[in-house]
Backbone as CSV, one residue per row, in Angstrom:
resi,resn,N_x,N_y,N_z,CA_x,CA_y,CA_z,C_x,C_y,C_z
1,UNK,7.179,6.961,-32.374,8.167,6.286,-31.513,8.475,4.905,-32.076
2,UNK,9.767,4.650,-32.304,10.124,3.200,-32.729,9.782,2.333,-32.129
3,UNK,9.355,1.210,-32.431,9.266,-0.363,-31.634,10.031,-1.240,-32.051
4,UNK,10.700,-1.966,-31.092,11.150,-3.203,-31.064,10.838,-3.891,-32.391
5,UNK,11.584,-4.866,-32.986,11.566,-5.580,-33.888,10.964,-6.942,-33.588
6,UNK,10.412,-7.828,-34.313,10.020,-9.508,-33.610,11.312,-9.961,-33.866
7,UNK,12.376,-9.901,-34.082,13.631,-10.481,-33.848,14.317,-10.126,-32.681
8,UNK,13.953,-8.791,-32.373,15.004,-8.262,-31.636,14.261,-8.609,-29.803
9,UNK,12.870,-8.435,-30.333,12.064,-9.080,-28.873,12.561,-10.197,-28.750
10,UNK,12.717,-11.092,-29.813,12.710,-12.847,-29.424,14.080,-13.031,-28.709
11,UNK,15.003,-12.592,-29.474,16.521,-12.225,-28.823,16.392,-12.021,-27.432
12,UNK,15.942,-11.042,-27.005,15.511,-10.520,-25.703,14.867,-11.566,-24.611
13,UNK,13.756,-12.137,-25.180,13.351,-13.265,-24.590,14.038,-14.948,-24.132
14,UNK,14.533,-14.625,-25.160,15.639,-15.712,-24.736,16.810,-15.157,-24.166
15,UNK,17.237,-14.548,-23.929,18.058,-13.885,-22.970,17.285,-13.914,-21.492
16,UNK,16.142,-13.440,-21.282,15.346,-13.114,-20.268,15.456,-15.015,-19.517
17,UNK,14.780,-15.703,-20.569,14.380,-16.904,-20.240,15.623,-17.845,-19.704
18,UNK,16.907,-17.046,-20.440,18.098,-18.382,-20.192,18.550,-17.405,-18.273
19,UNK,18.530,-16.311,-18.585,18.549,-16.069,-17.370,17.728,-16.378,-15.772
20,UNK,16.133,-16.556,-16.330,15.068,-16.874,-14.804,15.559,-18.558,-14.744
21,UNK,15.890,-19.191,-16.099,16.440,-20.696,-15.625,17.650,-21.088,-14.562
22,UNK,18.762,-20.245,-15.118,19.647,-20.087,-14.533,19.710,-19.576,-12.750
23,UNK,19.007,-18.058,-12.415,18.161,-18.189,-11.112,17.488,-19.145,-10.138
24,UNK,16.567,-20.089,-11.515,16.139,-21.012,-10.773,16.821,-22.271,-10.449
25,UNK,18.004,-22.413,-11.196,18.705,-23.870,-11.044,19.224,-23.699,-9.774
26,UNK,19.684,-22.105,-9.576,20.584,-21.706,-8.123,20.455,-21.759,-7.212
27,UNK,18.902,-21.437,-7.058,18.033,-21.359,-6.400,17.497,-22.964,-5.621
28,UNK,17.426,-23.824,-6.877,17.427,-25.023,-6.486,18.659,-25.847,-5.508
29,UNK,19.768,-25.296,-6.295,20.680,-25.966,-5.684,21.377,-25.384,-4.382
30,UNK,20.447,-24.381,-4.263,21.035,-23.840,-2.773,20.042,-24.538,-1.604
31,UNK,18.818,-24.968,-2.052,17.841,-25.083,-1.288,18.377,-27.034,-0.931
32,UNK,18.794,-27.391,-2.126,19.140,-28.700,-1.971,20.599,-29.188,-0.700
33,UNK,21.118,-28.012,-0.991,22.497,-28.103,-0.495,22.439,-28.101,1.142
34,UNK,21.235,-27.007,1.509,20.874,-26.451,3.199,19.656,-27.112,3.450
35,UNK,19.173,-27.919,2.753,18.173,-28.595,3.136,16.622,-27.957,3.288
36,UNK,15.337,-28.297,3.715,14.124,-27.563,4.106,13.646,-26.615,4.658
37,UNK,15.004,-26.328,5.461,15.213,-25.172,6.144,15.844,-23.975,5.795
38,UNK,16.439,-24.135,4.595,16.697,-23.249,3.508,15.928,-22.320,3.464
39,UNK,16.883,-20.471,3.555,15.928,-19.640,3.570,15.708,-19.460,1.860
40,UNK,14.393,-18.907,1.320,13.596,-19.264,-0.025,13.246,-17.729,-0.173
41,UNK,13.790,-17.715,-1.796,13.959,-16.581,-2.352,12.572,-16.176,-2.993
42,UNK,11.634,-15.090,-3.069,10.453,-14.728,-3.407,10.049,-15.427,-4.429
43,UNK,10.754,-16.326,-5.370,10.167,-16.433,-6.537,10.152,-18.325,-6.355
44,UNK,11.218,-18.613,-5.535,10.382,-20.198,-4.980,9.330,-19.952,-4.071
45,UNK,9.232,-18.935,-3.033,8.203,-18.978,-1.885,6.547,-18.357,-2.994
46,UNK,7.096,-17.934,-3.905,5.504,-17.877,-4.765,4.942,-19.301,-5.413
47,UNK,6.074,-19.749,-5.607,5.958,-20.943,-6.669,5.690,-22.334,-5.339
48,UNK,6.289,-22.263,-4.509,5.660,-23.240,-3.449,4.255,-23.048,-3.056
49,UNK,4.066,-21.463,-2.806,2.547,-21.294,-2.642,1.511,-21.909,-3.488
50,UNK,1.677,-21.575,-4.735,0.729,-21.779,-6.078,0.981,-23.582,-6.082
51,UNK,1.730,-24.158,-5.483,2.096,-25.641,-5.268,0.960,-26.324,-4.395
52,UNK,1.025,-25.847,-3.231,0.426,-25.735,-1.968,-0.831,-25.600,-2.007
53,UNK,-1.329,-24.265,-2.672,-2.770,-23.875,-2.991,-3.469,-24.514,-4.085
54,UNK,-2.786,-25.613,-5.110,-2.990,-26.297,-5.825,-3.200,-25.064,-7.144
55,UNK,-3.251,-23.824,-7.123,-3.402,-23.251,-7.830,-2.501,-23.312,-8.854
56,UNK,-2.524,-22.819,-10.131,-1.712,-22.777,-11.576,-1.631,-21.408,-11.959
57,UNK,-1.217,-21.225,-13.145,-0.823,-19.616,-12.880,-1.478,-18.371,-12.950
58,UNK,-1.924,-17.475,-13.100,-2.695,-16.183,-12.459,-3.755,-16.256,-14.065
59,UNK,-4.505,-15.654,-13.522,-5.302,-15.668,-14.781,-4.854,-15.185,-16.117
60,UNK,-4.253,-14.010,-16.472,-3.438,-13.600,-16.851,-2.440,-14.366,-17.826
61,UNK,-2.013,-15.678,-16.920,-1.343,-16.357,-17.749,0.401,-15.869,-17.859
62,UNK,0.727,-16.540,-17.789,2.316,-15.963,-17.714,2.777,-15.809,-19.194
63,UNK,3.955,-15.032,-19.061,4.114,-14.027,-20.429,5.088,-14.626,-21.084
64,UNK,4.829,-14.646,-22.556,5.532,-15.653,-22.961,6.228,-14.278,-24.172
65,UNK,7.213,-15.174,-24.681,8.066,-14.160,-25.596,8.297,-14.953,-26.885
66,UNK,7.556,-14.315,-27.876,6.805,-15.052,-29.066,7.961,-15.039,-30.450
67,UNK,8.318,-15.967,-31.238,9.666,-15.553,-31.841,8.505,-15.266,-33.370
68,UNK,9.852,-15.291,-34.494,9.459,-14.105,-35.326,8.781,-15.103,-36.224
69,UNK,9.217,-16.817,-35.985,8.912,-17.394,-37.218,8.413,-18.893,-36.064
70,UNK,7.443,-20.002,-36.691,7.518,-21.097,-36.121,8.032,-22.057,-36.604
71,UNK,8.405,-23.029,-35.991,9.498,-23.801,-36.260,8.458,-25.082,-36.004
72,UNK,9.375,-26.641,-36.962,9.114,-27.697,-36.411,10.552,-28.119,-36.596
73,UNK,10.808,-28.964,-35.182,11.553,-30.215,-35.094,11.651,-31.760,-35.794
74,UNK,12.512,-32.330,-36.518,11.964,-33.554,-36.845,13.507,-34.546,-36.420
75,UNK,13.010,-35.598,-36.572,13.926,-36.525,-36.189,14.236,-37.834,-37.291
76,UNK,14.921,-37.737,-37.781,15.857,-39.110,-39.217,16.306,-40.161,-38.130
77,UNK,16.375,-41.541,-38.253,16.690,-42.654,-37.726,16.958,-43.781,-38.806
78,UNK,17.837,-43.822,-39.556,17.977,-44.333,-40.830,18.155,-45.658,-40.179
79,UNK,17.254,-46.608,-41.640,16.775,-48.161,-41.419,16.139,-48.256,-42.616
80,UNK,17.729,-48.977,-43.298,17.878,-49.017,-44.949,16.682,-49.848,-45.811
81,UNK,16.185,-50.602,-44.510,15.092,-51.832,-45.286,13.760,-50.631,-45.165
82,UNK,13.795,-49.426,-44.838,12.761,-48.431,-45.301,12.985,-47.283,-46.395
83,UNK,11.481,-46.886,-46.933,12.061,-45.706,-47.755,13.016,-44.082,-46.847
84,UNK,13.757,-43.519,-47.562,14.086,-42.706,-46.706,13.346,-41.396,-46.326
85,UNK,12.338,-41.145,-46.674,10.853,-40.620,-46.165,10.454,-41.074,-45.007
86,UNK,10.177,-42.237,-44.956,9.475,-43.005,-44.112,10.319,-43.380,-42.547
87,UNK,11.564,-43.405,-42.581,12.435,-42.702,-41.696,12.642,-41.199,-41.031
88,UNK,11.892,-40.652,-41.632,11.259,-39.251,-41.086,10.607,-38.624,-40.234
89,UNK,10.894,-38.233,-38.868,9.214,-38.064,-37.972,9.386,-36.465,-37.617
90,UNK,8.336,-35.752,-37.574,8.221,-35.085,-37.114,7.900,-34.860,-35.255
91,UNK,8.546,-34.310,-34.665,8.576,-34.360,-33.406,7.673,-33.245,-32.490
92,UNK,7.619,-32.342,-32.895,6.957,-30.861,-32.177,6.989,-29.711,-33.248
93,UNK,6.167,-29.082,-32.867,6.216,-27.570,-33.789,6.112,-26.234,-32.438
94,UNK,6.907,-25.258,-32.554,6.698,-24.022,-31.220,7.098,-22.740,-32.211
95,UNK,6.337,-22.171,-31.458,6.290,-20.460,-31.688,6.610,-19.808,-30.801
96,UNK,7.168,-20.159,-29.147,7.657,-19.170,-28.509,9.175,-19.400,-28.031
97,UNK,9.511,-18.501,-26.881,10.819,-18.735,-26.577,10.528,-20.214,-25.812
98,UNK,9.406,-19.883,-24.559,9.271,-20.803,-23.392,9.285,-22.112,-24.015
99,UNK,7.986,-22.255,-25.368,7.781,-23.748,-25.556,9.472,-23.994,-26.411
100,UNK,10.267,-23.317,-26.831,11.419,-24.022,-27.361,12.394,-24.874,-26.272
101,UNK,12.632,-24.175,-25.419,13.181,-24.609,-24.070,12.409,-25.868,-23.396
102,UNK,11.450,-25.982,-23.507,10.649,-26.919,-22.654,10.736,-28.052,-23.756
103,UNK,10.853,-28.001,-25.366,11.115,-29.037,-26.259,12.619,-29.494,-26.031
104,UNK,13.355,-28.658,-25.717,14.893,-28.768,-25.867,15.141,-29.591,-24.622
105,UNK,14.390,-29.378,-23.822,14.982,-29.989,-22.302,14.291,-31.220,-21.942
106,UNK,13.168,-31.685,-23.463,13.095,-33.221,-23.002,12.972,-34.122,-24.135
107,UNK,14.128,-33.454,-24.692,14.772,-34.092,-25.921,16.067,-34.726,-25.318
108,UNK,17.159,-36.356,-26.382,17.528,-36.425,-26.107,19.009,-35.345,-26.888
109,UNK,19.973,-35.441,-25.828,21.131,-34.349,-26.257,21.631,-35.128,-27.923
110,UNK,22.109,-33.994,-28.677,22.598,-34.743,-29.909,23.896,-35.701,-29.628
111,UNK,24.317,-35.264,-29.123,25.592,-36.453,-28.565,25.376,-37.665,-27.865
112,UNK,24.123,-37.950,-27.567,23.007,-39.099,-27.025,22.536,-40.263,-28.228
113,UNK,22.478,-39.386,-29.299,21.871,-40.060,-30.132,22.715,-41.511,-30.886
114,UNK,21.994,-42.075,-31.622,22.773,-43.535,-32.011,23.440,-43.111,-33.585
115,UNK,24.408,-43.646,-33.591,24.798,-43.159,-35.553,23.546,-43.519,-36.578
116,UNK,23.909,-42.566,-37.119,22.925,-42.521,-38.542,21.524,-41.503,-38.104
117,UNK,21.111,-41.586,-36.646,20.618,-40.338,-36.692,20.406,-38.905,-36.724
118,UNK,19.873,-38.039,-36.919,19.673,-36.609,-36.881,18.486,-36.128,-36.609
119,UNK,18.973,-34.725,-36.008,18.112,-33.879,-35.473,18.311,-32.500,-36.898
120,UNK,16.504,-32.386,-37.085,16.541,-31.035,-38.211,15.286,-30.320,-37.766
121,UNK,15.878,-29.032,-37.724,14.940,-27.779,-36.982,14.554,-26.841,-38.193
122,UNK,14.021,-26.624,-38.771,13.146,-26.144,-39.981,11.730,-25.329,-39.669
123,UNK,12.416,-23.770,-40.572,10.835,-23.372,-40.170,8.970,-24.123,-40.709
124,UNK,8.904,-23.906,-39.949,7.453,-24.312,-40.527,6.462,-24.257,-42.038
125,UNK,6.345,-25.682,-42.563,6.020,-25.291,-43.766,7.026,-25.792,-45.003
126,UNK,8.463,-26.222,-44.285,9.778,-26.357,-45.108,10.174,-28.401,-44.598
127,UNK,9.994,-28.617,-45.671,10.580,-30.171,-45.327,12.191,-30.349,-44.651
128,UNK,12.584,-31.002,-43.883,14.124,-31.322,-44.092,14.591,-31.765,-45.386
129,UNK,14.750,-31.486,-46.512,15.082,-32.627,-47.699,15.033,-31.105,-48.838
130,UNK,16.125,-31.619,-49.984,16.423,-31.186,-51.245,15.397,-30.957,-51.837
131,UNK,14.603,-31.960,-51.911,13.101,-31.962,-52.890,12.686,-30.881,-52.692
132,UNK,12.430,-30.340,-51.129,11.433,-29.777,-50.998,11.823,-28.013,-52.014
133,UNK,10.478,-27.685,-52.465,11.082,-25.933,-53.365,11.741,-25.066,-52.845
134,UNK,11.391,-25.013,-51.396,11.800,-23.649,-50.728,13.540,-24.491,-50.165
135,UNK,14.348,-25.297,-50.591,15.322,-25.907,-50.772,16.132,-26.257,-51.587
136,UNK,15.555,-26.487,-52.987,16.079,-27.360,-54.033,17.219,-25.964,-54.700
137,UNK,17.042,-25.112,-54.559,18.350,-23.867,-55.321,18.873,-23.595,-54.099
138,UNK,18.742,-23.891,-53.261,19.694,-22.914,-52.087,21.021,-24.127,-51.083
139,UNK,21.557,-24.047,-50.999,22.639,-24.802,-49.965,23.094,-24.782,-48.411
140,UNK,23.983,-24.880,-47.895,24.181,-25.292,-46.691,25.719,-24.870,-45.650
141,UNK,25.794,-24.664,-44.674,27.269,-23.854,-44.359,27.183,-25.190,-43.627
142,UNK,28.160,-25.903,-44.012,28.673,-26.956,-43.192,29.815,-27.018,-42.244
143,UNK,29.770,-27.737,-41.451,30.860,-27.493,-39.814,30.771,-29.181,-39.660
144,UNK,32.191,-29.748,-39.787,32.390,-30.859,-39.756,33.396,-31.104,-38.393
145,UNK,32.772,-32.180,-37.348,33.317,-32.316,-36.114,33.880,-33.759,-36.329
146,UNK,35.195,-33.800,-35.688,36.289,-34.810,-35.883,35.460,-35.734,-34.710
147,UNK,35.757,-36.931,-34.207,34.629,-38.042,-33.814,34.973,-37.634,-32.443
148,UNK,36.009,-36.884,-31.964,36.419,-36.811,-30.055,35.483,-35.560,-29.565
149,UNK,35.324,-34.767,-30.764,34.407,-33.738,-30.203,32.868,-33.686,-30.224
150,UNK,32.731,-34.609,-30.165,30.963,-35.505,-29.654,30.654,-34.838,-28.502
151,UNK,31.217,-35.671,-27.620,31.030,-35.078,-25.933,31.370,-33.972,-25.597
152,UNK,33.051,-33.272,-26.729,33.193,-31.812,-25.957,32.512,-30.671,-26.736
153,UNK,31.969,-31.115,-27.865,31.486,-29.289,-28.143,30.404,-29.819,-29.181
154,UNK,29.891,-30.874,-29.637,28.472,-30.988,-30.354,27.199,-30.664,-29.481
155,UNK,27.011,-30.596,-29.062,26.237,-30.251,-27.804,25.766,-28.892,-27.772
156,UNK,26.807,-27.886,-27.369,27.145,-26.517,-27.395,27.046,-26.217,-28.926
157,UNK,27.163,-26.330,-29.872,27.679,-25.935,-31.110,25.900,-26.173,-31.368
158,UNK,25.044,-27.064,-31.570,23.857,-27.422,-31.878,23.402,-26.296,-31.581
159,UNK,23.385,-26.740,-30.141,22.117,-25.549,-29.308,22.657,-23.848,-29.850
160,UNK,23.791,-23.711,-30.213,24.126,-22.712,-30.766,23.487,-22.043,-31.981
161,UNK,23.695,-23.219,-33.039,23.002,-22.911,-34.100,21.377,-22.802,-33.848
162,UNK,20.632,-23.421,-33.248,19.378,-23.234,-32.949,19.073,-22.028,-32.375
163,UNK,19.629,-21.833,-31.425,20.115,-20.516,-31.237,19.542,-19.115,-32.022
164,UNK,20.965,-19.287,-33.246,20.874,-18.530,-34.071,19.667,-18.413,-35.026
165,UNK,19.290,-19.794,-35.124,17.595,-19.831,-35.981,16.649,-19.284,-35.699
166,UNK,16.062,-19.292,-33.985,15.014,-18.985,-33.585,15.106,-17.530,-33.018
167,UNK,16.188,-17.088,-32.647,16.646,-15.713,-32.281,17.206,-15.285,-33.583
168,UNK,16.837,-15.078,-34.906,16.681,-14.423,-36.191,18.557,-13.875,-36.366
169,UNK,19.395,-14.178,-35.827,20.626,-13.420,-35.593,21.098,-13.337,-37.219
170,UNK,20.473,-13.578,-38.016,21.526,-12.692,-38.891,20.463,-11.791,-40.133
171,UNK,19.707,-11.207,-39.060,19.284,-10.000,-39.349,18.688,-10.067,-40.612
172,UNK,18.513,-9.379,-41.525,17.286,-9.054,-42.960,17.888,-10.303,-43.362
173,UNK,18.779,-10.967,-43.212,18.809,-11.923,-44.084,18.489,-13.247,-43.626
174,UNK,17.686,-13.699,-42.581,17.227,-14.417,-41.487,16.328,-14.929,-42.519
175,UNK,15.185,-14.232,-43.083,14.765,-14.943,-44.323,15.244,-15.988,-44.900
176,UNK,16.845,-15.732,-45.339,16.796,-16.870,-46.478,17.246,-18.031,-45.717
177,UNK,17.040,-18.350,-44.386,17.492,-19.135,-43.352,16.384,-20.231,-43.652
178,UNK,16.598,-21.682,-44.032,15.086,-22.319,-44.237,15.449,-23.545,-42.642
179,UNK,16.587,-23.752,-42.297,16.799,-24.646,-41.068,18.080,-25.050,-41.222
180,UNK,18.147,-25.924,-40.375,19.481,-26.731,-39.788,19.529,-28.050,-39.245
181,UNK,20.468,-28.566,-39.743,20.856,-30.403,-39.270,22.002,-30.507,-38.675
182,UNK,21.578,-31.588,-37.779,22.772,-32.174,-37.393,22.899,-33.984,-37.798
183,UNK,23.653,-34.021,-38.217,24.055,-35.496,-38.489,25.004,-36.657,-37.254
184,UNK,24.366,-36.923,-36.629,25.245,-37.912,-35.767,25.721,-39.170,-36.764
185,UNK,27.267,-39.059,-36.992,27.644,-40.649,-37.704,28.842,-41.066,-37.235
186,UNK,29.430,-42.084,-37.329,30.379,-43.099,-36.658,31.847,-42.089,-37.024
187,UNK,31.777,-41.877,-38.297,33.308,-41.308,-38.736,33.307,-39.754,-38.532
188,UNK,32.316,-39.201,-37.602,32.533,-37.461,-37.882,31.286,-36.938,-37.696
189,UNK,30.686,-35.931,-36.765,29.343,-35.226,-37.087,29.252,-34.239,-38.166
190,UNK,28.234,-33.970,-38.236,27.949,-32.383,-39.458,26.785,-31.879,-38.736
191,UNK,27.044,-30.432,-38.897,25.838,-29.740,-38.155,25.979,-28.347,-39.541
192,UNK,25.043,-27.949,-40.290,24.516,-27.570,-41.560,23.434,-26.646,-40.784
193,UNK,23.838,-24.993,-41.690,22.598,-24.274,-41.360,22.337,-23.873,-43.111
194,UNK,21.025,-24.542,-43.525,20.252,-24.489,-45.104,19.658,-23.247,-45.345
195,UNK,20.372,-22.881,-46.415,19.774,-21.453,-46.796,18.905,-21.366,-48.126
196,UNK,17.630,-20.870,-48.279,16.894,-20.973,-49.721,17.935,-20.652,-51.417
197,UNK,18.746,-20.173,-51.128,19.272,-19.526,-52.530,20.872,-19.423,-52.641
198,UNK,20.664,-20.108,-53.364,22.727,-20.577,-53.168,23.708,-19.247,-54.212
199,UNK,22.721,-18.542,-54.865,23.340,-17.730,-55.952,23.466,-16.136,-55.102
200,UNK,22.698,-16.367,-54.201,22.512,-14.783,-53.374,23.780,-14.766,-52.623
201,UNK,25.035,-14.257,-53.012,26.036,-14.152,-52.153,26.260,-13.179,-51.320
202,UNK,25.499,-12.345,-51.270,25.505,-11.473,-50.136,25.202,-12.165,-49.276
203,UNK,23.698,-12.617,-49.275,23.267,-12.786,-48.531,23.977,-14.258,-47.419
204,UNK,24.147,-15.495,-48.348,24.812,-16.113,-47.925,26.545,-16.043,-47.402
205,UNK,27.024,-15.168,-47.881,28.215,-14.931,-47.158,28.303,-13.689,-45.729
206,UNK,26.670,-13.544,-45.483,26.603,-12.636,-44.490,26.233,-13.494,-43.128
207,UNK,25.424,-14.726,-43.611,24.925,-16.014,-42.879,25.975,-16.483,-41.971
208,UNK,27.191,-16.931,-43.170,28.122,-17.635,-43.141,29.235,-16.673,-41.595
209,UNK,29.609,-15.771,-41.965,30.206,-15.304,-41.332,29.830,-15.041,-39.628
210,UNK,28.702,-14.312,-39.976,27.737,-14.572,-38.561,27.717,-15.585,-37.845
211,UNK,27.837,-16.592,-38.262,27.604,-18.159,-37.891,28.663,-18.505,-37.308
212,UNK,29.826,-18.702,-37.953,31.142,-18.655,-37.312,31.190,-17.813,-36.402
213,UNK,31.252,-16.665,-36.160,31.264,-16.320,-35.232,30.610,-16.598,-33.762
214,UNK,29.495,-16.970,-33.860,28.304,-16.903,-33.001,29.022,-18.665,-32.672
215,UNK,29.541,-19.485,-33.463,30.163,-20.875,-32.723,31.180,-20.608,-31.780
216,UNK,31.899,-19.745,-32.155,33.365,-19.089,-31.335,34.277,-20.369,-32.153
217,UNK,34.106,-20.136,-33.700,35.293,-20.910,-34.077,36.595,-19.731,-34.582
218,UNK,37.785,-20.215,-34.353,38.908,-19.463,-34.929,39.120,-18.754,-35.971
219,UNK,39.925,-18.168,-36.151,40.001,-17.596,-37.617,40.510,-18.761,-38.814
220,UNK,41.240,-19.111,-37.836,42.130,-20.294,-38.964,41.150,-21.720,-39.606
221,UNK,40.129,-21.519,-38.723,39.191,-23.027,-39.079,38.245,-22.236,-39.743
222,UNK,38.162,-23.069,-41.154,37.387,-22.763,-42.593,35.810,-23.490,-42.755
223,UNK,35.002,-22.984,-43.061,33.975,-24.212,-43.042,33.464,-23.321,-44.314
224,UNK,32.463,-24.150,-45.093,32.715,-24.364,-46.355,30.855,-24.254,-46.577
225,UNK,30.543,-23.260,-47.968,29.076,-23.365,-48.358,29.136,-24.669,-49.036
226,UNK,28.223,-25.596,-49.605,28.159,-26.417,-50.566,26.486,-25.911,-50.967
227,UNK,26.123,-25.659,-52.592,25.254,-25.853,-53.321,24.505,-27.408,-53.291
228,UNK,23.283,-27.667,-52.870,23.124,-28.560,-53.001,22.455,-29.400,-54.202
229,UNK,22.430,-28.549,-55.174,22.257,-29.109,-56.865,23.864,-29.930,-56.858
230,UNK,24.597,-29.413,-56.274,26.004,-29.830,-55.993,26.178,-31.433,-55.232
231,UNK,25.862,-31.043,-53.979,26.037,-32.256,-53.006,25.097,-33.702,-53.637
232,UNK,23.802,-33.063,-54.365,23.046,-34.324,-54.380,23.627,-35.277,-55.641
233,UNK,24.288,-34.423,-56.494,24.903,-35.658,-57.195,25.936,-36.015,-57.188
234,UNK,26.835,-35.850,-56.015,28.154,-36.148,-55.729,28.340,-36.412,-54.608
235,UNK,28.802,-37.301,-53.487,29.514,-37.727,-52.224,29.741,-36.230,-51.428
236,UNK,29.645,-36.609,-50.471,29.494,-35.431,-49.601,31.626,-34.567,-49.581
237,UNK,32.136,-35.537,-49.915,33.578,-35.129,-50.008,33.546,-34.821,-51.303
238,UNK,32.830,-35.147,-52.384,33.383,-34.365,-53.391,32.946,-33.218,-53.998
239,UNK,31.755,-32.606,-53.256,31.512,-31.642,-53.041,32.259,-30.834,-53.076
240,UNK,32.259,-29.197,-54.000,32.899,-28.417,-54.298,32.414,-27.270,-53.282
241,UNK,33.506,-26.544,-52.679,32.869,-25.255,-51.703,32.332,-24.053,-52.679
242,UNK,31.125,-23.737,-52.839,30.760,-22.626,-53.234,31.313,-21.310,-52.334
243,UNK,31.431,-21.299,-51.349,31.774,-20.032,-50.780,32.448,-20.491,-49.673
244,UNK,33.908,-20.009,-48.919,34.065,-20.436,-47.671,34.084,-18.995,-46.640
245,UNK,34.082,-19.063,-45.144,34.623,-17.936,-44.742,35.946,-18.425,-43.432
């Protein structure tokens, strides 16, 4: 009998998870709206109990939905009178659906952040940076946001791509997926999903396409691979597109 895939569970789990949040926000805001006297749906009247009884959760432990790869978060805050290493922090590392959500929701939003910083989500083991090996041959699908769409769709578009990282969405080739940045800067964001191998065009033009899609960008809006043996010795505009879709 076939089993489930660890991609296709994690998918699942985050589906599961964006849904009991969603329940519970409703849930909240119905109880807020009618006040204490609010009639309470089985899954607050358990959760008030275990409140009440001071108790925590069943022995058992509540079930968590484990993704295929672990990830760390890090955070860039550029401050030129340092090396640009040393501007580097690492923030959290998670392996499930639950702990990604619980990192995501007390983080600040990327559209929060001050210019010159970024947020980079990288599997575990993989630096944010060119240097690093499992980086230095492979490149980047870049998505460049004009400065008004900060507030309306960097936000959405992030959590999107993260999304796509930790829920494996583009299938056998999820592998050559090493992470993703976002760049908050004064003239324009960039949000970049880094792939190990810039010569594998299957594989990267299977990334690419997926990706776009999964943003809900148009047909007519182009976004562009760049090699980053490419980008590092040239300005980010003069960068040549290795592949577009």
């Amino acid at each position: 009998m076939a089993t489930a895939s660890p991609a296709r569970e994690a998918k699942g789990g985050i589906r599961k998870w964006e849904k009991e949040k969603e329940e519970e926000e409703e849930e909240a805001a119905v109880e807020a709206s009618m006040g204490e006297a609010a009639p309470s749906s089985p899954r607050a009247l358990r959760s008030r109990s275990r409140k009440a009884s001071g108790e925590g959760p069943s022995e058992a432990g509540p079930e968590l939905h484990p993704l295929q790869n672990r990830w760390a978060l890090w955070f860039f805050k550029n401050d030129r009178s340092r090396a640009w290493q040393d501007n580097l922090h690492l923030v959290t590392k998670f392996d499930t659906v639950e702990d990604f959500w619980a990192m995501y929701s007390h983080i600040q939003l990327a559209s929060n952040l001050s210019s010159g910083c970024d947020y980079a989500l990288f599997k575990d083991g993989i630096q944010p940076m060119w240097e690093d090996s499992r980086n230095k041959r492979g490149g980047r699908w870049l998505v460049s946001l004009a400065k008004q769409q900060r507030h309306s769709e960097l936000d959405r578009l992030w959590l999107e791509t993260l999304l796509c990282l930790i829920g494996e969405s583009f299938e056998e080739h999820s592998r050559e997926v090493c992470g993703a940045v976002v760049n908050v800067r004064t003239k324009g964001d960039k949000i970049a999903v880094w792939t190990r191998e810039a010569e594998n065009q299957a594989g990267v033009l299977h990334i690419g396409r997926v990706y776009k899609e999964r943003l809900g960008l148009s047909a007519k809006t182009i976004i562009g691979y760049q090699a980053h043996a490419d980008t590092a010795t040239k300005s980010n505009s003069l960068a040549k597109n290795k592949f577009v879709v």
